[in-house]
C-alpha positions as CSV (number, residue, x, y, z in Angstrom):
1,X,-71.4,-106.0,-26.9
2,X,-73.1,-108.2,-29.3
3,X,-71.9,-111.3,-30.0
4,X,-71.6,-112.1,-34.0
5,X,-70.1,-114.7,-35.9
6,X,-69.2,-113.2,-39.6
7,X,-70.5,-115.9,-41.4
8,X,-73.8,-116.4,-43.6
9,X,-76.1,-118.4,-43.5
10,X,-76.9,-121.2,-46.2
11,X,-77.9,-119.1,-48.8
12,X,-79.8,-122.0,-50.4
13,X,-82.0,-122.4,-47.3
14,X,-82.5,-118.5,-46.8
15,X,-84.1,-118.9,-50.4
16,X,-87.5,-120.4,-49.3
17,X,-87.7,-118.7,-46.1
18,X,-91.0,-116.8,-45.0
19,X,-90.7,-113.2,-43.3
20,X,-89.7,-109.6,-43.5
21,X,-89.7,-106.4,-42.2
22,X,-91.3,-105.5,-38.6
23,X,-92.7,-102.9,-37.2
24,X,-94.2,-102.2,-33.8
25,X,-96.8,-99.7,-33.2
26,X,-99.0,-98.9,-30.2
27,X,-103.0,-98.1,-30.9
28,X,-105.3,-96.2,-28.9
29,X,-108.7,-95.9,-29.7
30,X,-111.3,-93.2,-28.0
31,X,-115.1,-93.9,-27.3
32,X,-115.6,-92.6,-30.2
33,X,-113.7,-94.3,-32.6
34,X,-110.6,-92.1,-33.2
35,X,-107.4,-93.8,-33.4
36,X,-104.1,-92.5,-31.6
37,X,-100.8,-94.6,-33.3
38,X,-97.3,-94.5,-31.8
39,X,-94.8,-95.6,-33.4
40,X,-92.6,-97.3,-30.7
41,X,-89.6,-98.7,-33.3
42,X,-88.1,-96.0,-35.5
43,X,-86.7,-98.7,-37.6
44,X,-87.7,-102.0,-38.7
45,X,-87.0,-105.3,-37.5
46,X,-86.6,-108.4,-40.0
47,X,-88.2,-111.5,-38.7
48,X,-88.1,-114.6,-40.6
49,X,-89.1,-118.4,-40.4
50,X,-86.5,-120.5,-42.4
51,X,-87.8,-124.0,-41.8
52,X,-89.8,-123.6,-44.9
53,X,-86.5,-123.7,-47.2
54,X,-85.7,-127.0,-45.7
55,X,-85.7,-129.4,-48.5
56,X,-83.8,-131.9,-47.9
57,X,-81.6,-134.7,-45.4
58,X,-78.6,-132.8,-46.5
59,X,-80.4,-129.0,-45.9
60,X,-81.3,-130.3,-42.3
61,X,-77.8,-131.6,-41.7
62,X,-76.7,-128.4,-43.3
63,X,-78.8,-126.1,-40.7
64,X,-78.1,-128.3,-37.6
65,X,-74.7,-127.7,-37.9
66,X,-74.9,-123.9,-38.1
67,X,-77.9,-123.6,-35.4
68,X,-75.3,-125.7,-33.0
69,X,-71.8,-123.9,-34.1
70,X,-74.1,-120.1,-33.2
71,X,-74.9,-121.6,-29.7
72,X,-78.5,-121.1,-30.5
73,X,-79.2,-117.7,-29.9
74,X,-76.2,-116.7,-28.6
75,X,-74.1,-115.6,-31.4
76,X,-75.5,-113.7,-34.5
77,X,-74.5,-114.0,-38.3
78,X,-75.8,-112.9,-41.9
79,X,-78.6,-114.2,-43.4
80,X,-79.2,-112.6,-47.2
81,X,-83.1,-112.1,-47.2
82,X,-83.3,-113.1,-51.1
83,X,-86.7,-110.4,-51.4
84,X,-84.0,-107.4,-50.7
85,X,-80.7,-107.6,-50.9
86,X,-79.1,-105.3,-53.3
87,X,-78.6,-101.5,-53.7
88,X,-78.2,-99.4,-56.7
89,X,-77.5,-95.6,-57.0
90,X,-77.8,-95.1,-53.1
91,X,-77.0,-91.9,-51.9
92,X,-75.0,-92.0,-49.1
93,X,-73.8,-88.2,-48.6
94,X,-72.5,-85.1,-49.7
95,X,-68.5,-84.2,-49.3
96,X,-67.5,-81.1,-47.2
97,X,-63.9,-81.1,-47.9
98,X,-63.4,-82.5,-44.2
99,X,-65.5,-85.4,-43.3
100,X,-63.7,-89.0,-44.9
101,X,-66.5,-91.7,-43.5
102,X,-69.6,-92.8,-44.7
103,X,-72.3,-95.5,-43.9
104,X,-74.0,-97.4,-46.4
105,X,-77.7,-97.0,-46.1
106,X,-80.7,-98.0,-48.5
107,X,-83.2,-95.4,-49.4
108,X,-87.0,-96.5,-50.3
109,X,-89.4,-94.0,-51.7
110,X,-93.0,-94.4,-51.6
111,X,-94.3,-90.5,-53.0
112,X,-93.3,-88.1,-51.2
113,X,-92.1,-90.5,-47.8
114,X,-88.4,-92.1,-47.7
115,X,-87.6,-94.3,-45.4
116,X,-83.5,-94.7,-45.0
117,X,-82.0,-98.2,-43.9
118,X,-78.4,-98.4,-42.5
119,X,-76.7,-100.9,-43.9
120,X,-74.1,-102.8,-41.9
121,X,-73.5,-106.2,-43.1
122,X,-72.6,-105.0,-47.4
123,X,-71.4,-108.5,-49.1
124,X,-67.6,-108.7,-49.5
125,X,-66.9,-107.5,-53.3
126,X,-70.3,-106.3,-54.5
127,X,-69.1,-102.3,-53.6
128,X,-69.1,-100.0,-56.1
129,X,-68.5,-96.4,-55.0
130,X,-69.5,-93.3,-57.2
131,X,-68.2,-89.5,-56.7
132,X,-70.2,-87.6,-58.7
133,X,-71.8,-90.2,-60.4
134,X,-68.4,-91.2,-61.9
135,X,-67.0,-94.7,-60.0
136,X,-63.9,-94.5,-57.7
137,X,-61.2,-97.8,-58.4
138,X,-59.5,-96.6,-55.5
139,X,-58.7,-94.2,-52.6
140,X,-61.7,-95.6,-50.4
141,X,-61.7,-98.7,-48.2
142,X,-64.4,-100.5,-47.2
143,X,-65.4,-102.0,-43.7
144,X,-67.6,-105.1,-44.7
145,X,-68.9,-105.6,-41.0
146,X,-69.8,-102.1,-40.0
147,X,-71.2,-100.9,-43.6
148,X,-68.8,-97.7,-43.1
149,X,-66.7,-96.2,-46.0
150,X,-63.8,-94.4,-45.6
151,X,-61.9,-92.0,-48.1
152,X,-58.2,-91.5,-48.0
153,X,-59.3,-88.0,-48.6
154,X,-62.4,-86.6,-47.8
155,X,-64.3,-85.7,-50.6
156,X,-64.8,-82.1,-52.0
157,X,-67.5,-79.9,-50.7
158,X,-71.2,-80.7,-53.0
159,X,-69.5,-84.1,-54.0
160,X,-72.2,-86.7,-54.0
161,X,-71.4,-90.1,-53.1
162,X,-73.1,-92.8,-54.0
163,X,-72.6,-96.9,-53.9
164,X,-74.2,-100.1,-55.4
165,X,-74.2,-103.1,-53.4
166,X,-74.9,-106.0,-52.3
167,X,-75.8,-106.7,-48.5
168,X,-77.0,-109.1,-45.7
169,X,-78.8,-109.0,-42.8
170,X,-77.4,-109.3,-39.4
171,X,-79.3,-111.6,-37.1
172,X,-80.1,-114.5,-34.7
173,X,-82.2,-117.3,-34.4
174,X,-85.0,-116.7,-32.0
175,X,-85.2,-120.2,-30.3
176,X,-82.7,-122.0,-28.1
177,X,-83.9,-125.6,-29.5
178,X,-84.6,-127.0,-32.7
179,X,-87.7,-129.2,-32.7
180,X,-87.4,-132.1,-35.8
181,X,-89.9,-134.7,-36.2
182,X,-89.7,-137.6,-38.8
183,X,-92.9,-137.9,-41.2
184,X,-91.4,-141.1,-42.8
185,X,-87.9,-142.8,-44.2
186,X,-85.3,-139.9,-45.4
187,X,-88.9,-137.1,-44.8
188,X,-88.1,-134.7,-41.9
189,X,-90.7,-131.9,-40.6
190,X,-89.5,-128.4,-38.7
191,X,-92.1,-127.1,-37.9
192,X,-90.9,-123.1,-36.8
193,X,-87.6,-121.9,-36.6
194,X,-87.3,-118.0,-36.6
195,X,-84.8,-115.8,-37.1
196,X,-84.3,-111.8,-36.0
197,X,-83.1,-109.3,-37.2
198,X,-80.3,-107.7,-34.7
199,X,-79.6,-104.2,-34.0
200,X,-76.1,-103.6,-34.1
């Protein structure tokens, strides 16, 4: 079971951070050249360095107070990665009369390739859910730390739903210490600390 605190992190530090998403992929190349590529992760991890939103004294007191209340890497928690964090018009299924649950996912298109994103962590008021293009003001709740949408009746069969939102990214930070040095009075240097995107 992973261990997550439901709590984000400072969203004006998250601003400057460095990072994105992660793949991994295993090469193989023959005598001759030719390249074999497997594709060991399905789906992307998010890996970020946030020591270079760090600003200010106040940022650094900020961020050594959440690094020590998550235990280091023990416990996870949101972090909104400010190059991707909205949703609009995302299909999320099509209604069969029976089935009532949904999970948010993001969609991006590049030609004729999608690649589809399960969303888990959506940001608490930003849901908007569509049946038929036409937006629902009730009879659907929404669970904001699984992503999952459920119907107090399940939609009619060839219903499309669809959502906007807003969303984070659920994660840890990928060091057990935090190494600070000062560079002069009130001037503080970090010089790395990363963050990872957790599969939950």
């Amino acid at each position: 079971m992973v261990a997550f605190h439901e709590v984000q992190f400072p969203p004006k530090i998250a601003y400057g951070a460095s990072g994105g998403a992660e793949f991994n992929t295993s090469i193989s190349t023959t005598f001759a050249g030719f390249e074999q590529r497997n594709v060991n992760w399905q789906k992307a991890r998010g890996k970020w360095d946030v020591s270079t939103g760090l600003k200010t004294k106040t940022d650094m007191d900020t961020l050594q107070a959440f690094f020590r209340a998550r235990y280091g890497k023990a416990y996870g928690f949101r972090f909104k990665d400010w190059s991707d964090y909205q949703a609009v018009g995302q299909n999320i299924g099509t209604g069969n009369g029976i089935l009532t649950s949904f999970q948010l996912t993001k969609t991006y298109t590049s030609g004729a390739y999608s690649y589809v994103r399960e969303i888990k962590k959506p940001v608490s008021g930003t849901v908007k859910i569509y049946l038929n293009s036409v937006l629902q003001s009730s009879g659907y709740s929404v669970d904001y730390s699984t992503g999952i949408i459920t119907f107090t009746t399940a939609p009619a069969n060839t219903v499309l739903v669809s959502a906007d939102f807003e969303f984070d990214v659920p994660v840890r930070f990928d060091t057990d210490s935090l190494t600070v040095r000062a560079d002069g009075p009130g001037i503080f240097i970090w010089d790395s600390i990363p963050i990872m995107e957790i599969r939950i």
